[in-house]
N, C-alpha and C positions, 0 to 999 in steps of 0.2 A: 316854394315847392318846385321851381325849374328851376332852382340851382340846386334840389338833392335832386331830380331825375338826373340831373346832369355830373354833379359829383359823385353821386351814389349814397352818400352816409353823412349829412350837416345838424348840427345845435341847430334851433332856431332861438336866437337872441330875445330876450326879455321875457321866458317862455318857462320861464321853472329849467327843470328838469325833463325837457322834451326833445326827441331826435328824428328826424324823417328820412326816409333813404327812398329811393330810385321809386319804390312801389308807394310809399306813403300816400299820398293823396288818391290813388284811386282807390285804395284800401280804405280811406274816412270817406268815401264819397261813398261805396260799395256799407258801409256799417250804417250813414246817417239814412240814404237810403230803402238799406232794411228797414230800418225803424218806422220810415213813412208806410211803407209796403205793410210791413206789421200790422198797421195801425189799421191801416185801408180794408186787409184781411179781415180783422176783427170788425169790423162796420158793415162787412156785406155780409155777415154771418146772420139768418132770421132769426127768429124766436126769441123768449123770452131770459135767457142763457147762454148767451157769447160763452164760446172758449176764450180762455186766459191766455195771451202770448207771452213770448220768452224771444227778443232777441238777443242769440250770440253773437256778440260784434263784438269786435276791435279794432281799434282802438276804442278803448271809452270815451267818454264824454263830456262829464260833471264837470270839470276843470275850465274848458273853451269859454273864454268869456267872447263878448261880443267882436270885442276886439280882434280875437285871434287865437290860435294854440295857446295852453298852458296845462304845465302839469300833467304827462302822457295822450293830452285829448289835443285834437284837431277841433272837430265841429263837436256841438253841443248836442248831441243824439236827443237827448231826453228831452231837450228846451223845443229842437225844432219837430221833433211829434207832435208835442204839447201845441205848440201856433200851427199843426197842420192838421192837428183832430179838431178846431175850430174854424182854419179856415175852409176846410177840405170838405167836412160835416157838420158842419154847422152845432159844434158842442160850445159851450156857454163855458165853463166852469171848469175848471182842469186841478185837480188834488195829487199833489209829487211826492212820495214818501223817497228819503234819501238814504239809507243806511250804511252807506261807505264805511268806514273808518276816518276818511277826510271827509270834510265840510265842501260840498259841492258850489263852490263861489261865483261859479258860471253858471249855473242853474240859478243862484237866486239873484246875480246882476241882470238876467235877461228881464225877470220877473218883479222887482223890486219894487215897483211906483203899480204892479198890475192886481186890478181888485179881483182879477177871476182869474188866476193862478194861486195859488195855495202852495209855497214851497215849505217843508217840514223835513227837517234834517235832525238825525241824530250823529255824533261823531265824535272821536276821542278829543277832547279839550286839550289845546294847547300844540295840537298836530297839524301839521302840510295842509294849508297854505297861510294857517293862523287866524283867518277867517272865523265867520260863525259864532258871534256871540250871542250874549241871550237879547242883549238888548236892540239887535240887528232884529226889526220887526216889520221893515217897510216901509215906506215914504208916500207922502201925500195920497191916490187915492186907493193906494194899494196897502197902507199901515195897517197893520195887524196879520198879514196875507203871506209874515214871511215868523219861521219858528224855528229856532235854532236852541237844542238842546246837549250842550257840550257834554260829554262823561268823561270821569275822572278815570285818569290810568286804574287797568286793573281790570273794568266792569264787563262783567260778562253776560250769562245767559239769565240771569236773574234781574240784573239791571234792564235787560234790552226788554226783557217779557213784561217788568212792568213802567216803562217808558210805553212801550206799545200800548195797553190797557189803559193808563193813565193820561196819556198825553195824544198818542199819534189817534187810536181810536176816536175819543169824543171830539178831537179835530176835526177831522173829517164827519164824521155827523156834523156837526156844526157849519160845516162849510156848506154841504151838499152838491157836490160835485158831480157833473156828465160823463165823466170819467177817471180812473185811477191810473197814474205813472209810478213806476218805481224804478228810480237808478239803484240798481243791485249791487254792492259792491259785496267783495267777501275777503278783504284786508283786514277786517274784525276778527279774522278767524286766531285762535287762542296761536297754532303755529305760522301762522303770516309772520314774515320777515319784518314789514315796516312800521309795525306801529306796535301799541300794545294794550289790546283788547284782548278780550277772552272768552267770543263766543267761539258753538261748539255745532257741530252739524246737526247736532237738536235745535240750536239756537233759531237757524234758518229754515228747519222744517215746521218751526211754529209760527216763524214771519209769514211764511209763502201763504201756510193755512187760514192763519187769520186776518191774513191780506184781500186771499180768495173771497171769506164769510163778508168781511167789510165791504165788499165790492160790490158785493150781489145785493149788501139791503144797501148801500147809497146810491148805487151807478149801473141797475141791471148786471150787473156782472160784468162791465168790461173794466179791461187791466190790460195792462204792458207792463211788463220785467224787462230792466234794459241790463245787461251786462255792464259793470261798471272795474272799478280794482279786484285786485287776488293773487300774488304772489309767488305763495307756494301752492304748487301744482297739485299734488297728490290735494291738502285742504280745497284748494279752488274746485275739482274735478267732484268731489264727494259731496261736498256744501250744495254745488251745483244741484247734482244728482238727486240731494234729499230735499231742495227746494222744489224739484217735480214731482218728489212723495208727496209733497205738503199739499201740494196745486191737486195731488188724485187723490189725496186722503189714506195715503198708503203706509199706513203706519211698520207695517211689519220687516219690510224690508229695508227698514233705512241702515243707513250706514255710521253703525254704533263705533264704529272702531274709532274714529278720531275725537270720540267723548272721554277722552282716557281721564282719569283723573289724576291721575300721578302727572302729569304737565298743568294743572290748572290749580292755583292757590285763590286765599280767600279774598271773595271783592270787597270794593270799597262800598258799602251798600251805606252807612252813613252819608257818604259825599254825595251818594246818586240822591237818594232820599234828597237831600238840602236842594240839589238841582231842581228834582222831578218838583218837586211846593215851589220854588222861584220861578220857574217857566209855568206855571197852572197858574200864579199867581200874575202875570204879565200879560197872559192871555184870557185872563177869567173862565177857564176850566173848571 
């Protein structure tokens, strides 16, 4: 980082696709930050009903592994709320839902040997960073603590809603977690540039909602949304926006326009099926 304050615009070497310039670092110190901040907010909140946080940061996150940058992220935003709502307040039990489009590898290397972290990932199979298989479950006394559900190009809003129902759901009951993280990504989105999934800004207004519900009967109600990928703007900004309908239950006003159907063709709901029984059956679901 003081040689891009100093150059202005550097790669960082073994790091994917990642670039830092003059401002980088205090911009990831400024996002992981939030996150704690975030996190802190929702904890001094009384009653029996925390509000739900959202932070917007950037750079993202999910990518940083322990090591270092990878993959657009600096520091690991999501990982280090996760070890600072534990160490900070004394939470036990940490449940990560990851919805990117990529397989969050940083998130589940920090986590991967750890029995009270819960990382659960859904992601296009076969996409950035190749990561994320099914059989990638965790090690010694953290095994079983790590779930990775690849989908086949294609899947969209019908795959994700019952991946969520079927799998991310009874996960988490299962788990019983002190609190819920969500690395947010919105690269899934049917016109995102990098990948090729095909949810739709319905897609995200029924994650956010049923993220909300799951919250409230596992974890009193608390939750974090971390901002994670999103590409194209107009989808990133709208996805966004209906993921705060979901959080107020605001059905009426969402943003139907980037539901078009004329862009979305038919998913692979065969392949997700074969997945959704392989990973229930790996985790006994």
């Amino acid at each position: 980082m003081g040689k891009a304050a100093a150059d202005g615009l550097i790669f960082i070497e073994g790091s994917g696709p990642t670039y830092a310039t003059s401002t980088t670092y205090e911009e990831s110190m400024l996002a992981a930050g939030g996150s704690l901040a975030l996190v802190d907010s929702l904890m001094s909140v009384a009653g029996p009903r925390p509000p739900i946080g959202f932070a917007l940061i950037r750079p993202p996150g999910h990518h940083a592994v322990p090591a270092g940058p990878m993959g657009f992220c600096v520091f690991g935003n999501v990982a280090i709320a996760a070890r600072h709502a534990q160490r900070a307040h004394g939470l036990k039990r940490v449940f990560i839902i990851d919805f990117d489009v990529h397989h969050g590898n940083g998130t589940q290397d920090a986590f991967y040997d750890d029995p009270d972290v819960f990382f659960c990932s859904t992601h296009q199979d076969g996409s950035y960073p190749g990561t994320g298989k099914m059989r990638q479950v965790g090690t010694r006394d953290g095994e079983g603590t790590t779930l990775n559900l690849p989908l086949p190009g294609g899947s969209g809003h019908a795959a994700m809603l019952t991946a969520l129902k079927e799998v991310i759901v009874p996960s988490c009951l299962k788990f019983k977690p002190d609190i819920l993280l969500v690395s947010a990504g919105y690269d899934a989105h049917v016109l995102d540039p990098l990948a090729s999934l095909q949810f739709t800004t319905a897609t995200y207004y029924h994650l956010a909602s049923t993220i909300k519900q799951l919250a409230r009967e596992v974890c009193n109600g608390r939750c974090v949304f971390f901002l994670e990928g999103g590409y194209n703007l107009d989808a990133l900004s709208l996805s966004v926006a209906d993921t705060f309908r979901g959080l107020l239950d605001d059905e009426e006003s969402r943003a139907k326009l980037t539901d078009d159907p004329a862009v979305l063709y038919e998913e692979p709901l065969v392949g997700v099926r074969r997945a959704i029984t392989e990973i229930k059956a790996i985790h006994s679901l």
